[in-house]
C-alpha positions in Angstrom: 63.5 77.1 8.6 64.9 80.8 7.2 64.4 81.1 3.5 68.3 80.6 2.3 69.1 78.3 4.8 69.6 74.5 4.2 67.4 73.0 1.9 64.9 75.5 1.5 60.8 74.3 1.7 60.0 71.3 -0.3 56.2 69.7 -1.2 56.0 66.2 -0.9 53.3 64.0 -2.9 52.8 60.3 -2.8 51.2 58.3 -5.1 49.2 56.4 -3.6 50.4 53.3 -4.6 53.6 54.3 -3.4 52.7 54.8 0.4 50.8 51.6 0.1 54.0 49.6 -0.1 55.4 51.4 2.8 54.7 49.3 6.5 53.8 52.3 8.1 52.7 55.2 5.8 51.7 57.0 8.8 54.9 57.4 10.0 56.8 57.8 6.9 54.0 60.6 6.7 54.9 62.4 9.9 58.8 61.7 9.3 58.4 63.9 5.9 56.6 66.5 7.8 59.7 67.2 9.9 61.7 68.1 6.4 58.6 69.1 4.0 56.7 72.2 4.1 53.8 70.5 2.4 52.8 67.0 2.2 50.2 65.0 0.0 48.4 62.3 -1.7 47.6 61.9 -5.4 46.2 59.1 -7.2 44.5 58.6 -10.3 41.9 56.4 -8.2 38.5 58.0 -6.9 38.8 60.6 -4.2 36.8 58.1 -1.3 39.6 55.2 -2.2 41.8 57.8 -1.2 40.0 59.4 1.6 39.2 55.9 3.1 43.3 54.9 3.2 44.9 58.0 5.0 41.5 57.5 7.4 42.4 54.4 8.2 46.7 55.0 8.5 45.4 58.4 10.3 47.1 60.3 7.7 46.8 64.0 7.4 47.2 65.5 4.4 48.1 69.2 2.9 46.6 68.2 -0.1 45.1 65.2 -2.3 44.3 64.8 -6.0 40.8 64.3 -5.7 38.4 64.2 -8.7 41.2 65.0 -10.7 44.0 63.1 -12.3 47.7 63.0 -11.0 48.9 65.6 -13.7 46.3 68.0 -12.8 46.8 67.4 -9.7 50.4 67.7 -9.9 50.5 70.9 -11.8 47.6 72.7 -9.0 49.9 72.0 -6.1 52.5 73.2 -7.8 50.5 76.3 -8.4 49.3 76.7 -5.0 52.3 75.5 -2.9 55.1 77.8 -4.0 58.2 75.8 -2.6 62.0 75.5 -3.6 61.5 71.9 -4.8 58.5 69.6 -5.6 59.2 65.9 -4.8 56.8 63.2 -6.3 57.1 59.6 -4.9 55.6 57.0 -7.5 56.3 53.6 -8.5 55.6 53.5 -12.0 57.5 54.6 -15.1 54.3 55.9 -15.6 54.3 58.3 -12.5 58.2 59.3 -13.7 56.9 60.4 -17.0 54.5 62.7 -14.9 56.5 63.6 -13.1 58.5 65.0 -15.8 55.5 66.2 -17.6 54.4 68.5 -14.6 58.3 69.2 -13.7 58.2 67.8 -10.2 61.5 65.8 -9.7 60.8 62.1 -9.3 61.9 59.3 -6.7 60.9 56.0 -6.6 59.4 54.4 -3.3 62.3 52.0 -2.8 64.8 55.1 -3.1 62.4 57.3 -1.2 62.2 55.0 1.8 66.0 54.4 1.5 67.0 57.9 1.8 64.2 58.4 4.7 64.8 55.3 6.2 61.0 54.0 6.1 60.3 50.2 6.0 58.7 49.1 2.9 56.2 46.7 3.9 57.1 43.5 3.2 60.8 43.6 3.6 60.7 41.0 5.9 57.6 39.1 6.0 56.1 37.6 3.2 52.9 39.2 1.6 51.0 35.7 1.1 48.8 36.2 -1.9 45.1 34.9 -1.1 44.7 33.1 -4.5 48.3 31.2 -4.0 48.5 27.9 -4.2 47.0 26.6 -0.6 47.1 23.3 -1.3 43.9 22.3 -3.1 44.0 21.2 -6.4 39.8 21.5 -6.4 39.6 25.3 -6.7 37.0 26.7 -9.1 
């Protein structure tokens, strides 16, 4: 897309979290690639915990947080991708504040997916908690 021209380049990050509660990250990851210049994961969680999720959605990234926190994070990319707009995707008020911090804008997962039209996970079906109540009254 011509510099000028519609919305200009914009860097994408997830917080981890976030694409977690999407039902298919990996496709909610290729969707933002059509519209993003750069797309990524940060996460205050160790770099493998990270590594080992967009492995297994078969998720490529432009970038991820690695040893370092989500503000550091947030502020390198910045640095290094040189876009129009920086998007952050969180789910906390916790990521908002960071996001405010580091000056990316902020959306939240539910109005992320809206706009995109990704399918959180769990819209329809039921996540069935493990430790719920199955019955037995003789658990530890």
């Amino acid at each position: 897309m011509a510099a000028g021209g519609g919305q200009g380049t914009m860097t994408l990050a997830f917080e981890l979290e976030a694409l977690k509660q999407l039902a298919n990250p990996n496709e909610a990851f290729a969707d933002a690639r059509t519209w993003t210049k750069y797309v990524g994961v940060v996460s205050e969680k160790p770099t493998y915990v990270v590594t080992n999720f967009t492995r297994k959605e078969r998720i490529r990234q432009d970038f991820f947080s690695g040893p370092r926190g989500v503000k550091e994070s947030l502020e390198n990319v910045m640095r290094q991708f040189d876009t129009d707009r920086h998007v952050f995707i969180g789910t906390t008020d916790e990521d908002r504040a960071l996001a405010e911090e580091t000056e990316w804008e902020y959306l939240a997962v539910e109005d992320a997916a809206e706009a995109a039209d990704w399918e959180l996970a769990g819209d329809d079906e039921t996540v069935e908690d493990p430790f719920e109540d199955d019955g037995r009254d003789d658990w530890p």
